[in-house]
N, C-alpha and C positions, 0 to 999 in steps of 0.2 A: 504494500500500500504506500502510497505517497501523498506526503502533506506540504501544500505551496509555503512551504516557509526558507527556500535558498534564497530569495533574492535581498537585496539588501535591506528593504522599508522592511519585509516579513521580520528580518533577525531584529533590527531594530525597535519595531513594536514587540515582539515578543521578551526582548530584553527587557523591555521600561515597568512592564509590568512585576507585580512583586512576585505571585504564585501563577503556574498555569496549574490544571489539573485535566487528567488523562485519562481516559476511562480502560487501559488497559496498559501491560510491560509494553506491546511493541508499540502504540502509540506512543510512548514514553521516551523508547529506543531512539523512534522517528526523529522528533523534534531537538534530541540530543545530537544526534547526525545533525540537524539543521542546523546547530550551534549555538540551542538553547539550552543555559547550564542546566545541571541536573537537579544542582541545590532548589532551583524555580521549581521543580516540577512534582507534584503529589498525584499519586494514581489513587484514586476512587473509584471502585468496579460498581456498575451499574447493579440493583438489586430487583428482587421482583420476591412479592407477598402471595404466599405458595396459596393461603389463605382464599384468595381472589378464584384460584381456579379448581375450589369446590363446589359440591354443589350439583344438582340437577338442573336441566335446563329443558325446556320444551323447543327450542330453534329446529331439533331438524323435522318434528313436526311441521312449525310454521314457514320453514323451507319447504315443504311439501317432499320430505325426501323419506323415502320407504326405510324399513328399519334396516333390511339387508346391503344398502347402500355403501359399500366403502367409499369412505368419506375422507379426503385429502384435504389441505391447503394451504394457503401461505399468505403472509403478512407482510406485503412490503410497499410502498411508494414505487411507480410507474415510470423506474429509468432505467437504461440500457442495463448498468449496473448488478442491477436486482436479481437479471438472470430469469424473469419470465418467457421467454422467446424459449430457449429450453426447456424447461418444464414444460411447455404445453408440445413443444416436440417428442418428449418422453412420454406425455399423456397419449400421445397418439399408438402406442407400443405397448402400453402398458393396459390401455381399451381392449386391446387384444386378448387378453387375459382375462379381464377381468373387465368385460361389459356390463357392469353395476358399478363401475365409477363413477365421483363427482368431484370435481376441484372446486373449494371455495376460495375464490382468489379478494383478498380484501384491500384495500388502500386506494387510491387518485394519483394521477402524476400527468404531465404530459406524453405519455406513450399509449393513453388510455384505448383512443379511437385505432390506433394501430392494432395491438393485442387484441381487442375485438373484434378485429378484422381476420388477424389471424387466427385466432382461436376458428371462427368459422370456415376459414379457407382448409384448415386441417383437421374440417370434418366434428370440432369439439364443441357445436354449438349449444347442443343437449348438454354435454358433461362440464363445463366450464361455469360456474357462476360466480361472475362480478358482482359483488356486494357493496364495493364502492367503498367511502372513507365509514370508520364505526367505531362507537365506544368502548361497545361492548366485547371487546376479545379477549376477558377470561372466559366470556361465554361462549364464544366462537370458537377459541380455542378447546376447551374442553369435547364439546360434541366431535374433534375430529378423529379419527383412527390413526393417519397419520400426518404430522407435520414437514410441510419442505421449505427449506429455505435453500433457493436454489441462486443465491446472493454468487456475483464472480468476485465483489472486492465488497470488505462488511469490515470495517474499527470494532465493532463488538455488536452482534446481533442481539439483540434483546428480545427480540420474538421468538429466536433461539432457546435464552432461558426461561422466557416462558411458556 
């Protein structure tokens, strides 16, 4: 991963500051390559309240999704980045198998109208559902069977730990 902090104004504002904080060792690493001392730098790991993803939920009900449904999906903002172009290529391989798939794909971004486009060009327009941006993903999350994060570059995925 790379973080724009070589050029000169980056080191300079990164210096003037008292503390940065890092949400992970290689984040940390990064920025120290960049020529941000180390003394500046405190890692804080992102945390998630296990709490939250108890519970029963009625969603795949109100998704209208059969109980037999293997149920996937993934939580991420709508950029090249994220790695959805994949994932719905694997979905297409994976329908094979197992024709009671559904992808719940959740988050907004600019790549929206694209992925929805391609979702249907490869056939996933039945097993693909955009949910769009949502509060609720301890709830979401919990109703899945399995979770992907199919991220190419992620500073620390937090939909991961949750």
């Amino acid at each position: 991963m790379d973080l724009p902090i070589n050029g000169f104004s980056s080191r300079l504002k990164y210096n003037k500051v008292d503390k940065i904080v890092a949400i992970s060792e290689i984040i940390k690493d990064i920025l120290i390559r960049g020529g941000v001392k180390k003394e500046k730098i405190t890692v804080i790991y992102s945390t998630v309240n296990c709490e939250d993803f108890s519970g029963k939920s009625n969603l795949r009900e109100e998704l209208g999704l059969a109980d037999d449904t293997l149920l996937l999906g993934t939580v991420a903002s709508f950029f090249w980045r994220k790695g959805h172009r994949h994932l719905f290529g694997a979905m297409v391989k994976v329908k094979e198998k197992f024709p009671q798939i559904k992808l719940l794909v959740v988050g907004k971004g600019p790549l929206e109208k694209d992925l929805k486009k391609l979702a249907k060009r490869l056939g996933l327009e039945n097993e693909v559902i955009f949910l769009g941006f949502r509060k609720d993903i301890p709830e979401i999350l919990n109703i899945l069977d399995v979770f992907v994060l199919a991220s190419l570059k992620e500073g620390l995925g937090v939909s991961l730990l949750e």
